[in-house]
mmCIF file of the N, C-alpha and C atoms, coordinates in Angstrom:
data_MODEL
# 
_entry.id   MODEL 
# 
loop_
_atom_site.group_PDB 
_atom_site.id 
_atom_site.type_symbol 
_atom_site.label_atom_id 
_atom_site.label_alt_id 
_atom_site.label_comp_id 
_atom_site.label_asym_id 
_atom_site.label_entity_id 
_atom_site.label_seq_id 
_atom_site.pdbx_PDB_ins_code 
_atom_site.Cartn_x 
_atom_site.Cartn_y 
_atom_site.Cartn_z 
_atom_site.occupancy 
_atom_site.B_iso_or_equiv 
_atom_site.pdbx_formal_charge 
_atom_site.auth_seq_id 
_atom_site.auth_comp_id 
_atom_site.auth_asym_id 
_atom_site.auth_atom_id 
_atom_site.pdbx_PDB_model_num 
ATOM 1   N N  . UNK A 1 1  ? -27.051 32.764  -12.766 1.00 0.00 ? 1  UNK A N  1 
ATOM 2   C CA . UNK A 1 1  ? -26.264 32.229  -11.648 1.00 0.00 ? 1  UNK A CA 1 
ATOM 3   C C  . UNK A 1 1  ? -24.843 32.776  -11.685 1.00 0.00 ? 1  UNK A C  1 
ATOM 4   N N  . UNK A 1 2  ? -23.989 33.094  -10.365 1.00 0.00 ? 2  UNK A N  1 
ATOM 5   C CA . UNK A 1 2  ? -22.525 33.002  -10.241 1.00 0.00 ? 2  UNK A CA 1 
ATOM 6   C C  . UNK A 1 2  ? -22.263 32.446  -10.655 1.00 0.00 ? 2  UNK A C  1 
ATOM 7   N N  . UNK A 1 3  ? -20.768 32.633  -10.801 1.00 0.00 ? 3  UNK A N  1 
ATOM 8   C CA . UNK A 1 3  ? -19.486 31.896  -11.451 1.00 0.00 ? 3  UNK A CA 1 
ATOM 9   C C  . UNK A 1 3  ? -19.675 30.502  -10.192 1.00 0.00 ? 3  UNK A C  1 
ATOM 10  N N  . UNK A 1 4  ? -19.328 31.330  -8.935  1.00 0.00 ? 4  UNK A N  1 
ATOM 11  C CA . UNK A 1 4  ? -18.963 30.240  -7.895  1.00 0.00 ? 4  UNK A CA 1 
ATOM 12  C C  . UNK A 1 4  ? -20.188 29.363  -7.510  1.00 0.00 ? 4  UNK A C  1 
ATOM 13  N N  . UNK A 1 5  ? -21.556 30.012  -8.083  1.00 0.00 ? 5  UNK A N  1 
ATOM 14  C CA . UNK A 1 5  ? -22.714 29.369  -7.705  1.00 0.00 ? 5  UNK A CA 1 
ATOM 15  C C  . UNK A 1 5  ? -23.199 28.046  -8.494  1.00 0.00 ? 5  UNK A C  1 
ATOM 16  N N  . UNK A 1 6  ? -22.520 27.693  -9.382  1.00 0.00 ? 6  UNK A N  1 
ATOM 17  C CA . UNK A 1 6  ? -22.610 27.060  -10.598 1.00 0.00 ? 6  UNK A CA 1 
ATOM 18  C C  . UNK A 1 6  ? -22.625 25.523  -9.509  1.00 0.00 ? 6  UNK A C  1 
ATOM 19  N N  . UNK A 1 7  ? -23.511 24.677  -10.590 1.00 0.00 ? 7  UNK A N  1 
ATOM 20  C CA . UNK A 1 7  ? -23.619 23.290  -10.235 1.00 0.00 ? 7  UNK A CA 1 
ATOM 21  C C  . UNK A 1 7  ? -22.835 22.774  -10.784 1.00 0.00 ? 7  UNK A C  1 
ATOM 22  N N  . UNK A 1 8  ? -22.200 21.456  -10.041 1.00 0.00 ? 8  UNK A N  1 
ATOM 23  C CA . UNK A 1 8  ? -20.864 21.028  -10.657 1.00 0.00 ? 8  UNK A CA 1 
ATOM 24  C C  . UNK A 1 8  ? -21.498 19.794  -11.036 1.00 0.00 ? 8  UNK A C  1 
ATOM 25  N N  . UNK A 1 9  ? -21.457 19.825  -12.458 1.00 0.00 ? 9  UNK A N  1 
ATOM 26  C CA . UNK A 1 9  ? -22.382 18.696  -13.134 1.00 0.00 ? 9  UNK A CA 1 
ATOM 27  C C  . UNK A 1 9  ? -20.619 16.806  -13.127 1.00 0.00 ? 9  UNK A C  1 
ATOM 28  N N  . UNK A 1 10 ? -19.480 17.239  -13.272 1.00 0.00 ? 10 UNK A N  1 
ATOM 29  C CA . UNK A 1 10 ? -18.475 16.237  -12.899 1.00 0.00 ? 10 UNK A CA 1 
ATOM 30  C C  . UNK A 1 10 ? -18.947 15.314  -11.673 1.00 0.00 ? 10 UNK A C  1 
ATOM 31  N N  . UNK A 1 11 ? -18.696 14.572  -12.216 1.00 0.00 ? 11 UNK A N  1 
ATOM 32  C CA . UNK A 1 11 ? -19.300 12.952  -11.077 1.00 0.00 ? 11 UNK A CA 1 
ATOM 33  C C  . UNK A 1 11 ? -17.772 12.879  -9.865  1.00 0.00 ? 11 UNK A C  1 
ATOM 34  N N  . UNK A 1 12 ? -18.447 12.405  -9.347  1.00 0.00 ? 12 UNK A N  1 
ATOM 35  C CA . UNK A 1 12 ? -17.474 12.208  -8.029  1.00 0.00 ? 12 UNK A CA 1 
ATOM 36  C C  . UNK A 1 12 ? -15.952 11.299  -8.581  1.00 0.00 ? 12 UNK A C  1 
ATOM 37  N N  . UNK A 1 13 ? -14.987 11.508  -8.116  1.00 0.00 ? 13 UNK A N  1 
ATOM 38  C CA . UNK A 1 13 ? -13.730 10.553  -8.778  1.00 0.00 ? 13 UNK A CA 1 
ATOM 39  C C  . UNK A 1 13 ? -14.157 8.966   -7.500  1.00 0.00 ? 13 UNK A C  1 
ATOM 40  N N  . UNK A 1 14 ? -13.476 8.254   -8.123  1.00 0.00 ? 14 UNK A N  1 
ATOM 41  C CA . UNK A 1 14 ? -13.730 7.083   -7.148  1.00 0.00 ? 14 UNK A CA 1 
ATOM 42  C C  . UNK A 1 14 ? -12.158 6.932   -6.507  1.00 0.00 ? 14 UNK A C  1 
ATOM 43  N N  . UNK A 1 15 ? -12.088 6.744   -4.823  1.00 0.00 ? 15 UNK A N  1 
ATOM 44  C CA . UNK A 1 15 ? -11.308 6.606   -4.466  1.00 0.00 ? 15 UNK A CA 1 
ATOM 45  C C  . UNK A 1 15 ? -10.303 5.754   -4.626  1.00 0.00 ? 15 UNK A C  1 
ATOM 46  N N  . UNK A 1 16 ? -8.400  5.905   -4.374  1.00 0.00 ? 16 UNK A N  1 
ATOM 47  C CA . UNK A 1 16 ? -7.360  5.371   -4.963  1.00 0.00 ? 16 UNK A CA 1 
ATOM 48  C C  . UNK A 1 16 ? -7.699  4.496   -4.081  1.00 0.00 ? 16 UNK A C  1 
ATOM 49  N N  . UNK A 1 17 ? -7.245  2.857   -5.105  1.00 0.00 ? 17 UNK A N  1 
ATOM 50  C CA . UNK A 1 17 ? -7.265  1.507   -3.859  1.00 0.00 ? 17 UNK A CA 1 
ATOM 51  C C  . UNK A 1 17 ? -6.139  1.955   -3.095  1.00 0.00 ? 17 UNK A C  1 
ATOM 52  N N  . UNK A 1 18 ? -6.322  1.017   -2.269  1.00 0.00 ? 18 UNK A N  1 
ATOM 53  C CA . UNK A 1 18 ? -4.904  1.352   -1.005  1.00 0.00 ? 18 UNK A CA 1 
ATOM 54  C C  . UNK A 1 18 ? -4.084  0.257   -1.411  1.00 0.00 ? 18 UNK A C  1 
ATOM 55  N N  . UNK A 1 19 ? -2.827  1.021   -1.160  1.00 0.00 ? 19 UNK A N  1 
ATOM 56  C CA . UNK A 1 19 ? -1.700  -0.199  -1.731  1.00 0.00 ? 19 UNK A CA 1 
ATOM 57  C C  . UNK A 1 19 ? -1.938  -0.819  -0.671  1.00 0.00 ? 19 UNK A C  1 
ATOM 58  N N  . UNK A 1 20 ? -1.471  -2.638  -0.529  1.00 0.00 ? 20 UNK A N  1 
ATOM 59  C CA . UNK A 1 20 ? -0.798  -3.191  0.643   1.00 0.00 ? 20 UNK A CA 1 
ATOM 60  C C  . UNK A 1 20 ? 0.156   -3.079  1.086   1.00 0.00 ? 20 UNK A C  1 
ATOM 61  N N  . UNK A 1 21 ? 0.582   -2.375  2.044   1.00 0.00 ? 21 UNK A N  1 
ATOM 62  C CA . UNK A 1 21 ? 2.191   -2.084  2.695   1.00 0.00 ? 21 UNK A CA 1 
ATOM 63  C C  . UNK A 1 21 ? 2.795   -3.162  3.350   1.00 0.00 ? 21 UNK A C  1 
ATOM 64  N N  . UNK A 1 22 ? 3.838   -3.768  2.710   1.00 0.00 ? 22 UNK A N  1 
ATOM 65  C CA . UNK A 1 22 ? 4.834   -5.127  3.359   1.00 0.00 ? 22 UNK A CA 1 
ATOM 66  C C  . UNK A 1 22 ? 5.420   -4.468  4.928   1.00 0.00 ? 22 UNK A C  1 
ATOM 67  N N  . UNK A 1 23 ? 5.101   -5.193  5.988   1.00 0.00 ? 23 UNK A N  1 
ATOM 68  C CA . UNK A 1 23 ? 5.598   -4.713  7.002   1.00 0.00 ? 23 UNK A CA 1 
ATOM 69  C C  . UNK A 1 23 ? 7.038   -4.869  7.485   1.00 0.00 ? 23 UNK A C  1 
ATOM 70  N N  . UNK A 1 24 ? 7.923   -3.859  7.467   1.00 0.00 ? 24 UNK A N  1 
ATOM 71  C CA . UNK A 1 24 ? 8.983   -4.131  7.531   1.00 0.00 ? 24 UNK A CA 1 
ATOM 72  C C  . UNK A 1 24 ? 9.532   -4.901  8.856   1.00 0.00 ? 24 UNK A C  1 
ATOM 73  N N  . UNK A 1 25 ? 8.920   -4.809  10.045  1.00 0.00 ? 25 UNK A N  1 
ATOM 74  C CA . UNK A 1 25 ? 9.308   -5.470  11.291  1.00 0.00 ? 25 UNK A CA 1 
ATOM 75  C C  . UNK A 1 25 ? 8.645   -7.608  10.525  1.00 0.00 ? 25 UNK A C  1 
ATOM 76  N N  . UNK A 1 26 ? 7.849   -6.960  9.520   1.00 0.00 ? 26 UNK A N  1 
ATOM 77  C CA . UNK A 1 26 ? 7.390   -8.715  9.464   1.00 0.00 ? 26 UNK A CA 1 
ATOM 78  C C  . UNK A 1 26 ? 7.853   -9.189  7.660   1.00 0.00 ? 26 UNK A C  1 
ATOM 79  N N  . UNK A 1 27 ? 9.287   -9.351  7.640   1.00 0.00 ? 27 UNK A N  1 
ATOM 80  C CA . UNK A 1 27 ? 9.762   -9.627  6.290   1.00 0.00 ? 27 UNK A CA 1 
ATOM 81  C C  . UNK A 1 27 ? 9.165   -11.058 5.655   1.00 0.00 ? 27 UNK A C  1 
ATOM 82  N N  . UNK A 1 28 ? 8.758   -11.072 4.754   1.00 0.00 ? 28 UNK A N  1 
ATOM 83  C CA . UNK A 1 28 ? 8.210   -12.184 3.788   1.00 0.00 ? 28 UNK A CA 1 
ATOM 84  C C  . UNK A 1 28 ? 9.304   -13.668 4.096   1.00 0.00 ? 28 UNK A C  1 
ATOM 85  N N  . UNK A 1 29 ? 8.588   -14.636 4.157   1.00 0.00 ? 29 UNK A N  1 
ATOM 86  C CA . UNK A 1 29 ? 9.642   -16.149 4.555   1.00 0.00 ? 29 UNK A CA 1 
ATOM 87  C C  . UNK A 1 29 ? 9.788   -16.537 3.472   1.00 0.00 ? 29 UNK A C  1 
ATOM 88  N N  . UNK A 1 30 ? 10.023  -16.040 2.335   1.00 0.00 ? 30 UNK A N  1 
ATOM 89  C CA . UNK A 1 30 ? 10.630  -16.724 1.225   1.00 0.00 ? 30 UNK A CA 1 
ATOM 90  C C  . UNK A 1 30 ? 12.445  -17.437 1.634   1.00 0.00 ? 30 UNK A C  1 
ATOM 91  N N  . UNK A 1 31 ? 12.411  -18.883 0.951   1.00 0.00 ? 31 UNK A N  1 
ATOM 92  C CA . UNK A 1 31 ? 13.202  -19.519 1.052   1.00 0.00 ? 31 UNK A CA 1 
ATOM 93  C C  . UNK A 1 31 ? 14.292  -18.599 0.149   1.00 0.00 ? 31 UNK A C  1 
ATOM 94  N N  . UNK A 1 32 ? 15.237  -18.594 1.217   1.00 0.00 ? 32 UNK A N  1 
ATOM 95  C CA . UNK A 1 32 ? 16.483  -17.750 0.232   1.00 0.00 ? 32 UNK A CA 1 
ATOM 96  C C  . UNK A 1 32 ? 16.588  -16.528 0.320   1.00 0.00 ? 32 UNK A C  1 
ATOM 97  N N  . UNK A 1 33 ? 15.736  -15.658 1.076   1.00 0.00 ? 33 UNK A N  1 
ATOM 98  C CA . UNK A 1 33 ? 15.254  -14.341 0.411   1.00 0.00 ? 33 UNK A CA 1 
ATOM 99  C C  . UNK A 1 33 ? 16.630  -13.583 0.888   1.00 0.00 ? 33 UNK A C  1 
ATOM 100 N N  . UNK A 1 34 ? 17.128  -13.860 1.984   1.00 0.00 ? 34 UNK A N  1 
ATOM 101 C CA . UNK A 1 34 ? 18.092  -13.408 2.860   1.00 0.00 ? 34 UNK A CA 1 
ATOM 102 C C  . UNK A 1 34 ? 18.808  -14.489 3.393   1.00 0.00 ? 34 UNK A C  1 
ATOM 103 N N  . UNK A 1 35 ? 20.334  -14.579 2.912   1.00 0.00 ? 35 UNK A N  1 
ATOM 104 C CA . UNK A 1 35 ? 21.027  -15.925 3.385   1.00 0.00 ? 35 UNK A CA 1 
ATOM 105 C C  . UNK A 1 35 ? 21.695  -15.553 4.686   1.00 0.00 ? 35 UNK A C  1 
ATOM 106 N N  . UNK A 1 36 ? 21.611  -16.398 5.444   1.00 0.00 ? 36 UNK A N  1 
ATOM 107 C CA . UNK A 1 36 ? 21.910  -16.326 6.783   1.00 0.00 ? 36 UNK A CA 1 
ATOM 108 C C  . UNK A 1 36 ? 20.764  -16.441 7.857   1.00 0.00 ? 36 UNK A C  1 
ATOM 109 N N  . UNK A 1 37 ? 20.060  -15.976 7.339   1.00 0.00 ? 37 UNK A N  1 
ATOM 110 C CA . UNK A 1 37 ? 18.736  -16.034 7.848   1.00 0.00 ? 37 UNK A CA 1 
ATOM 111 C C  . UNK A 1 37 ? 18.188  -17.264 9.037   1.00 0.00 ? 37 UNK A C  1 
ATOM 112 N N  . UNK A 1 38 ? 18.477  -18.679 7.884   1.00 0.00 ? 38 UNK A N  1 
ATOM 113 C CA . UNK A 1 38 ? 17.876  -19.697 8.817   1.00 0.00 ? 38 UNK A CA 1 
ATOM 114 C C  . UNK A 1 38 ? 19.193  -19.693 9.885   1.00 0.00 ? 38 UNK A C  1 
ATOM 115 N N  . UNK A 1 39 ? 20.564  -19.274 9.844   1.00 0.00 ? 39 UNK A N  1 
ATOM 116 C CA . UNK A 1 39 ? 21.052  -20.124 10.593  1.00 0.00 ? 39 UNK A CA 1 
ATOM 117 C C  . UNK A 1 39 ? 20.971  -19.235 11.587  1.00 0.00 ? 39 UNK A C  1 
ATOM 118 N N  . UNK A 1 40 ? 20.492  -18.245 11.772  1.00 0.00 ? 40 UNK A N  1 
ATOM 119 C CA . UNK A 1 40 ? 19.609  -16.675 13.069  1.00 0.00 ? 40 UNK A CA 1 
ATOM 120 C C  . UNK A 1 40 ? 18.388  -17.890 13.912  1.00 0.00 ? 40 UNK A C  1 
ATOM 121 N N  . UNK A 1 41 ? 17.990  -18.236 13.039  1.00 0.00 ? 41 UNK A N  1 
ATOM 122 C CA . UNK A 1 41 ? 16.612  -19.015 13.637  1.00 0.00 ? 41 UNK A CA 1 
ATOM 123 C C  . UNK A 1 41 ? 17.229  -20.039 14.282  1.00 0.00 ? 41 UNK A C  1 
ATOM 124 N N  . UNK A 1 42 ? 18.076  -21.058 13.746  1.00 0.00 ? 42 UNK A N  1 
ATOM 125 C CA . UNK A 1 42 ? 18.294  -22.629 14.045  1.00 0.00 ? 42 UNK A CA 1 
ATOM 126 C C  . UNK A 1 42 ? 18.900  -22.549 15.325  1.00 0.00 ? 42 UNK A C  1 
ATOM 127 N N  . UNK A 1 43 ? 19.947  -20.968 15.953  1.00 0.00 ? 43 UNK A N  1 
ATOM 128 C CA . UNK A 1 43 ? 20.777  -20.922 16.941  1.00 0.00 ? 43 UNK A CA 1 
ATOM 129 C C  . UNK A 1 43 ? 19.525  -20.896 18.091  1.00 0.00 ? 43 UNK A C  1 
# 
């Protein structure tokens, strides 16, 4: 057999998990996270 004809006896890699991406238009409601915050909402 070829060089290039050769069976590729290596097992398949298993695909990278997908990170979860934090959406920046939708910031996390942690209390505190950003001060000023509630008083944006309360107006």
């Amino acid at each position: 057999m070829a060089k290039g004809q050769q069976k590729k006896s290596r097992e398949n890699r298993k695909p990278k998990k997908e990170k979860v991406k934090t959406n920046a238009s939708n910031p996390s409601l942690k209390p505190g996270a950003i001060k000023g915050l509630e008083n944006m909402k309360n107006s």
